[in-house]
N, C-alpha and C positions, 0 to 999 in steps of 0.2 A: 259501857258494854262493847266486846269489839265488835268486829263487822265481819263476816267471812268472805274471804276473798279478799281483806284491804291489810298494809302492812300496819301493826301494830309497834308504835317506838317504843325502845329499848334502852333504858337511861343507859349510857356509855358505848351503845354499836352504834355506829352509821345507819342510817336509814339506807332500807334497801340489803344491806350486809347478809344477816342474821343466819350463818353458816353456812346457806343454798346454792351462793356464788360462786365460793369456792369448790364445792362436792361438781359442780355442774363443770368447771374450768379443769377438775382432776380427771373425769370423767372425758373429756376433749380430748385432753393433753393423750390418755391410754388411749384412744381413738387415732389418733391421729401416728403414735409411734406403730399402732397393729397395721393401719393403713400405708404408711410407709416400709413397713418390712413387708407387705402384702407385693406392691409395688416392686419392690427391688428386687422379689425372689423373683415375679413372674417375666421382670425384666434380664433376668438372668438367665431362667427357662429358653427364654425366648432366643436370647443370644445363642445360648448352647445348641438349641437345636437349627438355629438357621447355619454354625460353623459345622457343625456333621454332617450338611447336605453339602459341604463340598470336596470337588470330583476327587482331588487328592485324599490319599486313604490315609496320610498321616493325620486326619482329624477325625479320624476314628478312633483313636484315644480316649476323645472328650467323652466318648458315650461306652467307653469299657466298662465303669463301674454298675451300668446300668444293663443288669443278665437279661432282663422280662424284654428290654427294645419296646417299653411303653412311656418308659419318663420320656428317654429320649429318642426317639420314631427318627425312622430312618426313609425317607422320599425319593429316594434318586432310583427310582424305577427304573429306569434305562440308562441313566448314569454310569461312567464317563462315555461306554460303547455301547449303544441299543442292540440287542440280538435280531440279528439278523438272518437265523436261519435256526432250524427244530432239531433235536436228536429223536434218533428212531434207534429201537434195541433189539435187534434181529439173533435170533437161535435155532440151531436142529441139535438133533439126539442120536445117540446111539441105543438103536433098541435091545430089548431082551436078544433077539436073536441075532444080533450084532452087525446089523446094517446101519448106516447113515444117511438120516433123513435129509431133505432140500432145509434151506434157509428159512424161518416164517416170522415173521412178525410176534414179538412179544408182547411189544404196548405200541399198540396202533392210536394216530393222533384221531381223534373224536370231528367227525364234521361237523361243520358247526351251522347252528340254525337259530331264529328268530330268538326261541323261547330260553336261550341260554341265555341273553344279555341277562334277564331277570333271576333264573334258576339253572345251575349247570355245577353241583356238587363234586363231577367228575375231574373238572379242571383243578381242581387242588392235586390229583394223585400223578393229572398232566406235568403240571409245575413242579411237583415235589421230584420226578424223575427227570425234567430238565434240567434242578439243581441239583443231582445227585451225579448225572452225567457230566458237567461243566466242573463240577469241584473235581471229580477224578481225573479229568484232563488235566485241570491246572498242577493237581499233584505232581501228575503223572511227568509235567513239564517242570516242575522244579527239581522236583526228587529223581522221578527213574527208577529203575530199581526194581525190586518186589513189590509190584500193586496188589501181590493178593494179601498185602496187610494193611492195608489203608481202608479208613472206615468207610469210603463211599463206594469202592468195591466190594465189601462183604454188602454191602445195602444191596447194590445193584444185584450180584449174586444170589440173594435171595428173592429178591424180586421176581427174577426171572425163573428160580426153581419151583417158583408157589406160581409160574406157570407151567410149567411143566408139570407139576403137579395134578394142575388142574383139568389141564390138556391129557392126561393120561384117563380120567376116569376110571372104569373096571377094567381094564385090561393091564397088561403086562406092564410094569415099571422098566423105564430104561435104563440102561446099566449109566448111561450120564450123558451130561450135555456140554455146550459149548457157546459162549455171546457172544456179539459182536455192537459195538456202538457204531452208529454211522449219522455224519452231520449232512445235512441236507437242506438247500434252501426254500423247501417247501412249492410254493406255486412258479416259483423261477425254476423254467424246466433247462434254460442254457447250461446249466453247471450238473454234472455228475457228483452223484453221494460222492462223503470225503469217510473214509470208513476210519477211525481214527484211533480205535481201540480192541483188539482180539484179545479174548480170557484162554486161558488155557483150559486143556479138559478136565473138568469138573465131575468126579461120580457122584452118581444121583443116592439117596439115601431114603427110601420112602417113607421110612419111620420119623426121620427127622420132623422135625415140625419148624415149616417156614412162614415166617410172619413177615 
């Protein structure tokens, strides 16, 4: 009677054999080739995204196929030149009755306090117009030309009319307005705004719908 739990012989296998060695050795073997392609991709990963963080943009290549910028994340925060100073987007109007107002502040930088390191929703719309401002200069520096076709000026443009917009409330719509970028180094008061970009006059449309 056998025993359970003990091998039982098998006139012609080996003892010890009886088909379980092998199952357990093929079993390995898939183990081990998962575990090396595991290895090799994440070895790969790895490569790729430490050659994207460098300052040269021709290794920005590597991370073209990737639209999301999740596979391959991009670190160079301040890479190769830290910004070293804010854009500010200053505007007046021409009103209904066809006077021209002073300069005023379109998007004012936000002072900043304790309770933003944790919560400060606001600095995204900060940021999203710092690079909206930096890319139309760089255009503006390759190309020249017509910047009222360039995407980061119809952004800007709109921006600024969904303040005017906002700015007008009930009263009279302005016949239009006018922007102006100015680069500034913030808390360094030795250096004068560097004004670096004038829009032409833009008429206002109230009907439009500026988002």
């Amino acid at each position: 009677m056998p025993v359970r739990g003990f091998d039982v012989p098998v006139p012609g296998v080996p003892r010890g054999a009886g088909g379980v060695p092998g199952a357990i050795s093929h079993t390995a073997g898939g183990r081990d080739a998962v575990t090396a392609l595991t290895i090799g991709g994440l070895a790969a990963w790895f490569t790729l995204t430490v050659l994207s963080q460098h300052p040269k943009r021709e290794f920005d290549r590597l991370a073209e196929y990737d639209k999301t910028g999740i596979a391959v994340p991009n670190w160079r925060f301040f890479a190769p030149e830290p910004a070293q100073h804010d854009y500010h987007v200053l505007l007046r109007t021409e009103t209904a009755d066809g006077r021209q107002t002073d300069w005023e502040e379109a998007s004012a930088i936000t002072p900043r306090r304790p309770v933003q390191m944790v919560w400060f929703p606001g600095r995204r719309r900060e940021k999203a117009l710092f690079d909206i401002c930096h890319e139309l200069i760089a255009v503006m520096r390759k190309s020249g030309g017509d910047m009222t076709r360039a995407t980061a000026y119809r952004m800007l443009r709109n921006s600024v009319a969904r303040s005017v917009h906002e700015g007008t409330g009930d009263g009279a719509p302005p016949r239009g307005f006018q922007f102006v970028v100015a680069r500034h180094t913030g808390h360094d008061t030795e250096h004068e705004p560097d004004y670096v970009f004038v829009s032409p006059y833009i008429p206002y449309d109230p009907s439009r719908p500026y988002v």
